[in-house]
Structures are given as C-alpha cells and as structure tokens.
N, C-alpha and C positions, 0 to 999 in steps of 0.2 A: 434544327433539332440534332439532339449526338446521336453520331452512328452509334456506341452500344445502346443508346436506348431503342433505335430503332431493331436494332439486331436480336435483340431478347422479344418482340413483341413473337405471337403466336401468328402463323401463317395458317390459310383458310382448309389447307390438309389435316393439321394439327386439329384445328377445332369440329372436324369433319369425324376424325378418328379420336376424339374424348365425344362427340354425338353417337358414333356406332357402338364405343365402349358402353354407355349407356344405355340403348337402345336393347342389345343385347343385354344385361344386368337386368332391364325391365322385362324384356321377352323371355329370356332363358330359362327363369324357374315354372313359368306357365306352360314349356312346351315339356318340360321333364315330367311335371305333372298331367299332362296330357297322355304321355306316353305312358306313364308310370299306372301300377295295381290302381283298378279301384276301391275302394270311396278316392276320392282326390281329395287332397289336404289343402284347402283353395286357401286358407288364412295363412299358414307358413309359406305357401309360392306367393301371397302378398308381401308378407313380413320379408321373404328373403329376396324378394324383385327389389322392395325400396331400398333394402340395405345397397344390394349392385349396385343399383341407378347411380348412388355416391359413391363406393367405395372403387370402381373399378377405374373409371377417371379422375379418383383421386390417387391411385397407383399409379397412371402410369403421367401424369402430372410430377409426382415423386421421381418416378425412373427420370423425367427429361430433366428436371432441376436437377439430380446429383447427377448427370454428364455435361453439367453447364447450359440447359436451358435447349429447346426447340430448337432452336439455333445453331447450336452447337453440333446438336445430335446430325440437322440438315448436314453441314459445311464437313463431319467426318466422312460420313456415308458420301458424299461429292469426290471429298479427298482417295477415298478407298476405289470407287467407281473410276476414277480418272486416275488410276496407277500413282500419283503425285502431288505433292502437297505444292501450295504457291511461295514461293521465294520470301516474301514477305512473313510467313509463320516459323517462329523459331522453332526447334526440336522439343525445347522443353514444355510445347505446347501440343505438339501434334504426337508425339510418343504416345502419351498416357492416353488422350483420347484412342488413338487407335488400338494401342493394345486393348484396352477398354472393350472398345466397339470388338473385338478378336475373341475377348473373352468372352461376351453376351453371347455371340453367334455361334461358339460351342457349348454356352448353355443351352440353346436352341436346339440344336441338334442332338443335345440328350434329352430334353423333353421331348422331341419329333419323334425319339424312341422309344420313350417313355408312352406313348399316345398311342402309337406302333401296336406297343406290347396289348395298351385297355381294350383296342380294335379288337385285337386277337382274344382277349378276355371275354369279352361281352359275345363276340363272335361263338363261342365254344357257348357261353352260357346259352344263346339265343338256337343254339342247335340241340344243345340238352335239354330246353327248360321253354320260354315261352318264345313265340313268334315275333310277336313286338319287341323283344331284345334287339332285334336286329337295327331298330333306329339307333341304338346304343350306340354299336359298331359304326355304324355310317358315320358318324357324329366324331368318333375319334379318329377315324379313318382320315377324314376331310379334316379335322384338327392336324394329324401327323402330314400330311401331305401340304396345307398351307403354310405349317412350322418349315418343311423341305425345303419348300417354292422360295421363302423369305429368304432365304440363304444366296442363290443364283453364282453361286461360285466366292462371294464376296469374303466368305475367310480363306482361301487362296489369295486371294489378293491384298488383304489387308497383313495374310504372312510376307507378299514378295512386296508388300509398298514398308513394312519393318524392316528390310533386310537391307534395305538403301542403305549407302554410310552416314553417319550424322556430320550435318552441317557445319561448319567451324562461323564465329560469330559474322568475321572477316566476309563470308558468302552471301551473310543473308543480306 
C-alpha cells in the first residue's frame, strides 16, 4: 500500500475527538437549557443539538484538511515538541506548517482571553442577578483554562524551532 495513502488515514485519537465534538454538540444545548430561565425551550435545544452533532465535526474535519490532513497536523505538533524537524523534510514544507501551527496557537490564546473575559462576565452577572449564572462562569472558566493547558509552552517553541537557519538543498 503507498505510504501517503496510509498517512492521510485518520488515527483512532482523531476519531475519538470528531466523537467528543459531537457528543458535546448533542449534550451542550440540553445542559444550557437546563441551566437557563424557565419554561425550557426543549424543541430549539433539539433543533440546535442535531445542527452540533454535524456541524462541529465537520469544522474541525475542515480545520485538519486545510493543514494537510490528520496527519499532517500529528507530524507538526511532533516536529514542534522535539525542538527539530527530520532531515528528510525540506523547508519549504515544514515553514508554512509551523508557522501555521504558530499562528493557531496565538489565536488560542486570545480566545483563552476571550473566555477569561465571559468567566468574568457571567461571574459579575451571577452576583448581581441570579445564582444559577454561576454555572455560566464555571463553564467559561474551564473553557479559558483548557484553551491555556492546550498551549504547554508550544508557541515558544515552535518560535525557537523557526529561528533554525534554512536548510540549503545540498543538507537535506
């Protein structure tokens, strides 16, 4: 069989996390409305669970395809983690991915601020207003904080694995 066919298949992580994507898409609008005023709007937490169920793993199906695939997205994140790319990848392959992979992870981290901020939102609302806000806050809280975690230093390192000099053809 050709190694890129094999390289593009979906590893059992992958399919684990478009199942939680979903999972989540299914659960999420029923606990909102759980939390949320009563009467509970149980046909719009239907209508917007099934929309999730498809739409969220089919985002991030999108997000893996334009960085070249599951695969791709593994072997940067490898690259970044082990300070060095393997001898065998030219530059004008490993560049774009990582700066790529560089730039998501400071979009990350203004959404982790962003989440920060709604924590603090809901937080204020749930001490002016009602008691049950407060799952609000918990919820964005653990949002900005898993956003944090996802990081582990790795855009530091994906800056000092870009600042290597580029390879001349002759090296690789």
């Amino acid at each position: 069989m050709d190694d890129a066919v094999e390289d593009d298949r979906m590893d059992a992580a992958g399919w684990w996390r478009l199942a939680g994507l979903a999972a989540l898409g299914g659960l999420g609008p029923f606990a909102v409305t759980l939390l949320g005023p009563a009467p509970h709007p149980w046909t719009a937490a239907v209508v917007i669970a099934l929309a999730l169920v498809v739409v969220l793993p089919v985002l991030q199906l999108r997000a893996w395809w334009s960085r070249g695939g599951r695969a791709a997205v593994r072997a940067t994140r490898q690259w970044v983690r082990a300070g060095r790319v393997p001898g065998d990848v030219p530059d004008a392959v490993w560049r774009p991915r990582v700066q790529r992979f560089a730039g998501e992870l400071l979009r990350r981290r203004i959404s982790a601020w962003g989440a920060v901020a709604l924590a603090v939102l809901w937080g204020a609302v749930a001490v002016s207003g009602r008691p049950d806000d407060w799952w609000f806050a918990v919820v964005w809280a653990v949002v900005a904080v898993a956003q944090s975690a996802a990081d582990r230093g790795q855009r530091a390192a994906s800056v000092r694995l870009l600042a290597t000099p580029a390879r001349t053809p002759a090296q690789i």
